[in-house]
C-alpha positions in Angstrom: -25.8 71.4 22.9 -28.2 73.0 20.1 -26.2 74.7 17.6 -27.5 76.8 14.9 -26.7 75.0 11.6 -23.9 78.4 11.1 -22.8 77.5 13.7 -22.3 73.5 13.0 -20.8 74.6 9.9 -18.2 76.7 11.3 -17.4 74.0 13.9 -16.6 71.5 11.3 -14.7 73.2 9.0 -12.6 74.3 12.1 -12.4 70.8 12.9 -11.3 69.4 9.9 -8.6 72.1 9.9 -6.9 71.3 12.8 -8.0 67.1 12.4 -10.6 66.7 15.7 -13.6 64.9 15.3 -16.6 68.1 16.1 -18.5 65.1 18.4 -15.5 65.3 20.8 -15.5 69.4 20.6 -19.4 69.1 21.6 -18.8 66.7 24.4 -15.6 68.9 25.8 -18.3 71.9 25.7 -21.0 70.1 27.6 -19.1 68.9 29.8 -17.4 72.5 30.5 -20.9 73.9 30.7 -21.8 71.0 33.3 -19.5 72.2 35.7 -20.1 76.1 34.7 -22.6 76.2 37.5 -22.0 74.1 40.5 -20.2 75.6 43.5 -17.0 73.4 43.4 -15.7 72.3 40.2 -14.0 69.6 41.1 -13.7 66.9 38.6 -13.9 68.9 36.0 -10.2 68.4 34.5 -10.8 64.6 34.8 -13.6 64.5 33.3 -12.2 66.8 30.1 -8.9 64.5 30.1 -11.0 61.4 30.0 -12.9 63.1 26.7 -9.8 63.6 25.2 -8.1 60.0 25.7 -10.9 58.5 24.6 -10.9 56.9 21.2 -11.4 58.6 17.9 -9.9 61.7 19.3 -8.5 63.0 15.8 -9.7 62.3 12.6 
């Protein structure tokens, strides 16, 4: 995902607000826009639920 350095700046002070690491916002993004497209989205909840149980999920 290519974010304008604003736009890097607002993520991590939004982060660090609410204690989530901004590399696990960014995956949960791509992975959202992955599936934006395709005809069935099936899958798309697991994959975002695997994101999230993975390790370093909060800071």
């Amino acid at each position: 995902m290519n974010l304008s350095l604003e736009d890097k700046r607002l993520l991590e002070e939004l982060c660090e607000q609410h204690g989530v690491k901004p590399d696990k916002v960014v995956k949960l993004l791509d992975t959202v826009r992955d599936y934006e497209f395709k005809e069935r989205r099936t899958g798309v909840y697991d994959a975002l639920r695997e994101i999230l149980k993975s390790s370093g999920g909060a800071q």
